[in-house]
BAVO-309308 format. One line per 4 residues: number of its first residue (from 1); their letters; for each residue x, y, z of N, C-alpha, C. Coordinates in Angstrom, 3 decimals, padded with zeros to 6 digits, always signed. Layout:
N
NUM> a> X/Y/Z/X/Y/Z/X/Y/Z | ...;
END
This chain:
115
1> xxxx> -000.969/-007.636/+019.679/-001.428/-008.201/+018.437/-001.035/-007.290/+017.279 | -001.138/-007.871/+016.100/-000.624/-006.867/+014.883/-001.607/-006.815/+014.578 | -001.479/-005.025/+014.232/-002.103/-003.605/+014.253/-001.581/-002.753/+012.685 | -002.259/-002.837/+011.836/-001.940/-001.914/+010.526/-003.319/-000.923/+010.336;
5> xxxx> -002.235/+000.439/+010.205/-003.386/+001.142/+010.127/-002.760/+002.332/+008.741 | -003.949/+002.160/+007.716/-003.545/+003.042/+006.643/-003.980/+004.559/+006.842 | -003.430/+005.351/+005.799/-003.691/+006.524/+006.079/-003.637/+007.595/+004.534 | -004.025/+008.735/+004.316/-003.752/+009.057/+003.150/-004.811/+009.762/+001.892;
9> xxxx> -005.220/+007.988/+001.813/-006.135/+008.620/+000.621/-007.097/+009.479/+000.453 | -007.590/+009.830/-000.806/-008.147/+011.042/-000.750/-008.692/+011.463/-002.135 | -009.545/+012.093/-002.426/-009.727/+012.679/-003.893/-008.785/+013.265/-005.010 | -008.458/+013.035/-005.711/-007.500/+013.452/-006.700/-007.829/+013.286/-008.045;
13> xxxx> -007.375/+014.392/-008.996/-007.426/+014.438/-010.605/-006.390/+013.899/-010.920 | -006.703/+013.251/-012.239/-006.157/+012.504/-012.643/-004.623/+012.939/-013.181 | -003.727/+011.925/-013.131/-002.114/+012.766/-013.292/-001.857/+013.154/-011.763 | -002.224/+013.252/-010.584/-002.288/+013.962/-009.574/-001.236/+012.972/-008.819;
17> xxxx> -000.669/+013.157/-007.293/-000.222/+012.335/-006.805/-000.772/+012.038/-005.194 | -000.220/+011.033/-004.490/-000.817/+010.827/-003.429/+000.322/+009.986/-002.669 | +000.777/+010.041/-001.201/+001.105/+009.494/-000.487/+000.424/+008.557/+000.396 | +000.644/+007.286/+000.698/-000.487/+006.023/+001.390/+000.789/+006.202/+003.079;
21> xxxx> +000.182/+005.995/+003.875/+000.843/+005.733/+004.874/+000.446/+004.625/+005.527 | +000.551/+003.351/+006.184/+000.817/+002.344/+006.797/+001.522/+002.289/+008.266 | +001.129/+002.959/+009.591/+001.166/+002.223/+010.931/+001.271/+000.915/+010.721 | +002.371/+000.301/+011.474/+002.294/-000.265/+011.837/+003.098/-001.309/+013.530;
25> xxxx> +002.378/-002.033/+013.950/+002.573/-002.284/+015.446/+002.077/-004.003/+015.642 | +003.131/-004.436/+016.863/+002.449/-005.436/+017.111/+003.505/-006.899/+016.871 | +004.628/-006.614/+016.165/+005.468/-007.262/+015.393/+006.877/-006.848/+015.285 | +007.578/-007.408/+015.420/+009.173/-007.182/+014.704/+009.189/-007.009/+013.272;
29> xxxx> +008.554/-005.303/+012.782/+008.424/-004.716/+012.169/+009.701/-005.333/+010.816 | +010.949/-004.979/+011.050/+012.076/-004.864/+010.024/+012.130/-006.429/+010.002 | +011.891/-006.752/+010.751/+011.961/-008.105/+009.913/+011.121/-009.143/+008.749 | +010.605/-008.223/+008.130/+009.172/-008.877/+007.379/+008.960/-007.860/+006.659;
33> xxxx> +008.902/-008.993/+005.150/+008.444/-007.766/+004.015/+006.899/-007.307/+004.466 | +006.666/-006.230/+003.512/+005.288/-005.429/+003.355/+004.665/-005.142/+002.625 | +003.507/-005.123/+001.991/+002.772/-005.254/+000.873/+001.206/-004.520/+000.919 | +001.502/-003.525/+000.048/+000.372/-002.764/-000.612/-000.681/-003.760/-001.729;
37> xxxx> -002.002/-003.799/-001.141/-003.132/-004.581/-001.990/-004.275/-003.522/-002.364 | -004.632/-003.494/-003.210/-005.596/-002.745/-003.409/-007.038/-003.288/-004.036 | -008.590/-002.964/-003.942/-009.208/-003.651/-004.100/-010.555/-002.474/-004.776 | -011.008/-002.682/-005.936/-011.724/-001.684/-006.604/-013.122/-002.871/-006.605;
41> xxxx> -014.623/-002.070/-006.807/-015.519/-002.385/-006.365/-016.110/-003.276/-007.573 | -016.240/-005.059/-007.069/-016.693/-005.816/-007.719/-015.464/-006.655/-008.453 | -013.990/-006.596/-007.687/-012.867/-006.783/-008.214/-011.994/-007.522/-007.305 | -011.239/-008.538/-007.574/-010.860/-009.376/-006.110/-009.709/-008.588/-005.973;
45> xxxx> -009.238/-008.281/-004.717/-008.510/-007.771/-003.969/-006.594/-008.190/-005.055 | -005.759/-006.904/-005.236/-004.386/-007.288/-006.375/-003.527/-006.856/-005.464 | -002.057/-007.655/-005.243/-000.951/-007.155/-005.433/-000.678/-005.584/-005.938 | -000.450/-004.517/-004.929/-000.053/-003.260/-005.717/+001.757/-003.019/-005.909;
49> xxxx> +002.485/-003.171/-004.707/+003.604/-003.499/-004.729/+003.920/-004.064/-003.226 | +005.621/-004.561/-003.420/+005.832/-005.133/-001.918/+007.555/-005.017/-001.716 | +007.828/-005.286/-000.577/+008.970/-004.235/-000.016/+009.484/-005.539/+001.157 | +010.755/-006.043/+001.037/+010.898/-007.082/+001.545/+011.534/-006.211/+003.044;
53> xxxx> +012.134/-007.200/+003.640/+013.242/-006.585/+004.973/+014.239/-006.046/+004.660 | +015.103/-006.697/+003.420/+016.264/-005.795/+002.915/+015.752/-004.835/+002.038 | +014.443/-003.943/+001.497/+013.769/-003.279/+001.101/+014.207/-003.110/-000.356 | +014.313/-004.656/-000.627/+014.032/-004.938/-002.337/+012.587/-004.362/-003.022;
57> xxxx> +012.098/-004.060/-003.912/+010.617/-003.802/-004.006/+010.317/-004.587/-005.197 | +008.984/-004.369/-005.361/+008.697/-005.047/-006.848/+007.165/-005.155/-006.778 | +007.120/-004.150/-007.807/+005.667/-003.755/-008.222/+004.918/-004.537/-009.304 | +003.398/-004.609/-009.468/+002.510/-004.815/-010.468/+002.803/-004.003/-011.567;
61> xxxx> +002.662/-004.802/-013.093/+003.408/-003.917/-014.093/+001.944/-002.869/-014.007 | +000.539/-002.658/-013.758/+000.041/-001.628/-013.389/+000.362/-000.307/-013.205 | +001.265/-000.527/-012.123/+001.997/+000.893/-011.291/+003.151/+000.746/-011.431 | +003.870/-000.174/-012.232/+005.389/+000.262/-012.348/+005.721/+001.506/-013.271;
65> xxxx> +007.486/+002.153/-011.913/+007.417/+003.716/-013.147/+006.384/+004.563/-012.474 | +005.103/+004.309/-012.083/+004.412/+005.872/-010.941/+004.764/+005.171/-009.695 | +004.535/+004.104/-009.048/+004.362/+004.264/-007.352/+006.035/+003.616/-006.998 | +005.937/+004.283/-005.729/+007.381/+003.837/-005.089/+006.768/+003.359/-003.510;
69> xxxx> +007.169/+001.987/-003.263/+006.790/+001.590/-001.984/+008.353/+001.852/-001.503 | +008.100/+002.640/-000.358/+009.306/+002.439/+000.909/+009.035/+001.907/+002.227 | +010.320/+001.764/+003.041/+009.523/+001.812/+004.900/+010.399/+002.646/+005.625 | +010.044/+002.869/+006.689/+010.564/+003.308/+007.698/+011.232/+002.533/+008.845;
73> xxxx> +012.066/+001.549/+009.127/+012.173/+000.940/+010.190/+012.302/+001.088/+011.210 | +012.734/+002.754/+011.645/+012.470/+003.563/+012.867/+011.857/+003.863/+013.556 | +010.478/+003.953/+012.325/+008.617/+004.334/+012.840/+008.068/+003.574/+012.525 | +008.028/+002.033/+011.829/+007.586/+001.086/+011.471/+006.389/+001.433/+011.026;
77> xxxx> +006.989/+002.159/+009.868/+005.820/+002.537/+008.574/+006.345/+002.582/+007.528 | +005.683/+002.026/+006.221/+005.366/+001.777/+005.343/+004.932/+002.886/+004.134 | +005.385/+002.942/+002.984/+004.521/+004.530/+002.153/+004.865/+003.306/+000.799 | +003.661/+004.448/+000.352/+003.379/+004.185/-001.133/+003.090/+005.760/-001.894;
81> xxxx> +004.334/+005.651/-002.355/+003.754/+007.201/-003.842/+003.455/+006.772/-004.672 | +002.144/+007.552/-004.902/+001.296/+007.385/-005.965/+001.868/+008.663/-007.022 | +002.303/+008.644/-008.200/+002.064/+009.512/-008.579/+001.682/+009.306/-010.908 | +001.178/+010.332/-011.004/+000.964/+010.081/-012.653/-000.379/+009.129/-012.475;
85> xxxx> -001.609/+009.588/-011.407/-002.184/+008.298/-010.741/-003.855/+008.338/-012.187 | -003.979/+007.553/-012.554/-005.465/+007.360/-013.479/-006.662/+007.102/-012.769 | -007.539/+006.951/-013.469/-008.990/+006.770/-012.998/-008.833/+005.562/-012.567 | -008.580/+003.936/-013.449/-008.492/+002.604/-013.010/-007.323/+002.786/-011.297;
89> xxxx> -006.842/+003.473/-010.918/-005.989/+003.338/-010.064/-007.137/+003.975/-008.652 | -008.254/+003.759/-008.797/-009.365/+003.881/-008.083/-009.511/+002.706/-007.193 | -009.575/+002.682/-005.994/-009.875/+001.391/-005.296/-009.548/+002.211/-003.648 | -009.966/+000.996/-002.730/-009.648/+001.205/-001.157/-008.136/+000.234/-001.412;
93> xxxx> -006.779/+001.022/-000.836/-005.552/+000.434/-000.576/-005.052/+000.403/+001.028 | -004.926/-001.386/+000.619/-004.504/-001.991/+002.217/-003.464/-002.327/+002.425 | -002.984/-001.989/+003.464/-001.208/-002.488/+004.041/-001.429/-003.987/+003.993 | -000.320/-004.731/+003.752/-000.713/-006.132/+004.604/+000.700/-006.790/+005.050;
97> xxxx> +000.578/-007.922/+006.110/+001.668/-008.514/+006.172/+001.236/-010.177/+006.553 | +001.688/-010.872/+005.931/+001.749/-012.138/+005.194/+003.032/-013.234/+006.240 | +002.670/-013.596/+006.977/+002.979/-015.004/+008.003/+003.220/-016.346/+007.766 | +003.470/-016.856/+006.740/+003.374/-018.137/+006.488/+001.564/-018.028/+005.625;
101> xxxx> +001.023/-019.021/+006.429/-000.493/-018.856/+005.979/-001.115/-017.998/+006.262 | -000.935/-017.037/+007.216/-001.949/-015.820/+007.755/-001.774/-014.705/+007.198 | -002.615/-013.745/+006.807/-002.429/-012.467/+006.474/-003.001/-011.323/+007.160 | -002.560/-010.761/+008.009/-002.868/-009.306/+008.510/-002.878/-008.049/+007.633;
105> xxxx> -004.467/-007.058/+007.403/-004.930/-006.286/+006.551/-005.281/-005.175/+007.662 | -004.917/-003.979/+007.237/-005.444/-002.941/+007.779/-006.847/-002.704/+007.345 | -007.630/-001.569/+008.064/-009.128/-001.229/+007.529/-008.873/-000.625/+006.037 | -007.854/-000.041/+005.638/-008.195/+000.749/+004.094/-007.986/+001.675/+004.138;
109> xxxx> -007.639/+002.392/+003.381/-007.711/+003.841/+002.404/-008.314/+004.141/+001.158 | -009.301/+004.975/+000.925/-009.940/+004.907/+000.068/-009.140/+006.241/-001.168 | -008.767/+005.623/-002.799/-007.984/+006.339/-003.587/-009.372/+006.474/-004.615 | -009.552/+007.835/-004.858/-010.388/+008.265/-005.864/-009.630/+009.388/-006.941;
113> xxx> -009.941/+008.792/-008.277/-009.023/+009.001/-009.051/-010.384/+010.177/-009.983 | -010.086/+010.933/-010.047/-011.662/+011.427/-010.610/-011.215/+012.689/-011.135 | -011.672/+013.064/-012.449/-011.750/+014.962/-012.613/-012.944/+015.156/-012.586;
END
């Protein structure tokens, strides 16, 4: 079954940077874009950026210019740099991958943006 598991986040001052990591298993990985969502408290779950199979990307004007989504197709993982990161850039960030109608979400990473 598909298996996403994030990794990463962590406390940080603001301007600071952060790497997200994304396991993932379960699937013919390279063949299917990938997509960073992030979800801050009392806020419906956004688009952070996404990373097709030919590893086109294309970010929320939010984080365009700080984060860079890549993958790995070797280790079938997924990253997100965070960097130049603000307080609003506060939330739990989820891998996901998107099936037609279904969407598979990892448990989270929690990004705290704080001085």
């Amino acid at each position: 079954q598909v298996q996403l598991v994030e990794s990463g986040g962590g406390l940080v001052q603001p301007g600071g940077s952060l790497r997200l990591s994304c396991a993932a298993s379960g699937f013919a990985f390279s063949r299917y874009s990938m997509s960073w969502y992030r979800q801050a408290p009392g806020k419906e779950r956004e688009l952070v950026a996404s990373i097709t199979a030919g590893s086109t990307t294309d970010y929320a004007d939010s984080v365009k210019g700080r984060c860079i989504i890549s993958r790995d197709n070797t280790k079938n993982f997924i990253y997100l740099q965070m960097n130049s990161l603000k307080p609003e850039d506060t939330a739990v960030y989820y891998c996901n991958l998107a099936l037609g109608s279904l969407n598979y979400w990892g448990q989270g990473t929690q990004v705290t943006v704080s001085s």
